[in-house]
C-alpha positions, 0 to 999 in steps of 0.5 A: 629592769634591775634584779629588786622589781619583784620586790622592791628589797636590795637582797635576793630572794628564791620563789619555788613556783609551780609550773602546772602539769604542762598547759601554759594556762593553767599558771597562775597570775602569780606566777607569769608576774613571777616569770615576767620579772625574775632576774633567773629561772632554774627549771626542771625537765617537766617544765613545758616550753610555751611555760617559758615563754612568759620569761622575759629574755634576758633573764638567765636560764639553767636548766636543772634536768631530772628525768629517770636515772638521769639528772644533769643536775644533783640536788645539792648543786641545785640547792647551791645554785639557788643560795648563790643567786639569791647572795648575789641579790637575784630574784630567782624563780625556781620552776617546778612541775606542777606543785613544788610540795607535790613530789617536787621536793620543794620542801627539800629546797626550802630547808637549804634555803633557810638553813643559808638565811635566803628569802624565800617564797612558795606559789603554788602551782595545779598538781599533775594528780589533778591537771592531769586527771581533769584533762583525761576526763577522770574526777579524783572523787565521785560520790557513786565511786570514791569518797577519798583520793590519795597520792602516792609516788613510785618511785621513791628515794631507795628507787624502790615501790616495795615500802608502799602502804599496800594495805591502804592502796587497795581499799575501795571506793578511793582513788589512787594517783601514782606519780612517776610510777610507769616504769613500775607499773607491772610491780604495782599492779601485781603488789595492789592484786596480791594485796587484795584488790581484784583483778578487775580494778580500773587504772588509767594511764596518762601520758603527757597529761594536758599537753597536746601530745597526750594520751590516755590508756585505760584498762584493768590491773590484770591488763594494763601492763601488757597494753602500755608496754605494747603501746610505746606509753613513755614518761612524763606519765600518770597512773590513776587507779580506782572505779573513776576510771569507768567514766574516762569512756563518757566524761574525756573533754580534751582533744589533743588536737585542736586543745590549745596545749604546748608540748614539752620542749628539750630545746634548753636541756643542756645546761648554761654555764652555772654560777657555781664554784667547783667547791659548792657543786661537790 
């Protein structure tokens, strides 16, 4: 298969696919066609491997990293290595957990791209908010319990939870979703009580959401860090704070199991050699 069967043109092009919150299953058909055909795939850490599996095996693989404090990768060797593929006519798959416009600087990405003249595509992928909270059992809205649902991320660019619209967090009858909040946990939870919310207010923790290695620790703002750090609970985890928590007791389907999940695999994390000159990593 030549690098032009995705789309029939003799230039390269870079498709941002989201890869879902870890169960192979939930990709969309768009995306294994993508996976299929692509010429490279750079992946981040949060990709599962059985969602590897539906690339074919000659495609290149680089494994673009990124966990906490720990990226094998820079941004701006990313954004380099996707304009290169793409000049060197590719059909390049840039996976990304999740949803790339979710807290997956997937416009960050595109800006490069268009800024370089590169085809590109967007396909979006199940956002972890929503995998992750279906999988544990927690509906984001419920008309007995939240009428409005928001994303927040905790860890910001300065590395920081400090610049949060607290105000806006604790009001009632909403959901809160925290990505990459974990390691901030106790900060949060003593910013939403100072900031209003009671003590008694519902947040879950998921960790490894939709995967066969999930867990799900529920609790109350005042207690909740004290469980998880008692727990062991490591990342990739999701918080979700709000009354729908209460249902997670009566409403959690999944059973890690015997659910048909993957697990996440690290078998790829040492990136291949890049296609890069030294110039375009610096």
């Amino acid at each position: 298969m030549n690098s032009h069967h995705i789309t029939g043109a003799p230039r390269g092009r870079v498709y941002l696919v989201g890869a879902g919150p870890g169960d192979p299953e939930l990709l969309t058909l768009k995306a294994v066609r993508l996976l299929e055909q692509a010429d490279a795939i750079v992946y981040d850490n949060l990709v599962s491997s059985g969602v590897l599996e539906f690339a074919r095996p000659e495609a290149q693989r680089i494994y673009a990293g990124k966990r906490r404090n720990e990226h094998t990768m820079r941004q701006e060797q990313i954004n380099a290595v996707l304009v290169q593929l793409a000049r060197e006519g590719k059909q390049v798959v840039r996976l990304k957990g999740g949803d790339p416009f979710v807290f997956g600087r997937g416009g960050e990405e595109m800006q490069e791209l268009a800024a370089h003249g590169v085809d590109f595509e967007v396909v979006p992928g199940v956002t972890a908010a929503c995998g992750v909270a279906s999988y544990a059992g927690i509906p984001l809205t419920h008309r007995d319990h939240a009428q409005v649902a928001m994303f927040v991320t905790g860890h910001l660019k300065e590395g920081s939870v400090a610049d949060l619209d607290w105000p806006a967090l604790v009001r009632p009858r909403q959901t809160v979703v925290i990505y990459m909040g974990l390691n901030a946990l106790p900060e949060i939870c003593r910013q939403l009580m100072a900031h209003g919310a009671p003590a008694t207010r519902p947040i879950a923790a998921v960790q490894h959401g939709t995967l066969a290695t999930q867990q799900v620790l529920t609790g109350t703002l005042a207690d909740l860090p004290a469980k998880v750090a008692s727990s062991g609970f490591t990342s990739p985890s999701l918080l979700i704070v709000g009354d729908v928590v209460k249902l997670h007791g009566s409403l959690h389907w999944f059973d890690p199991l015997t659910g048909d999940a993957s697990t996440l695999s690290h078998a790829h994390d040492v990136p291949v050699d890049l296609p890069i000159n030294s110039a375009a990593a610096n």
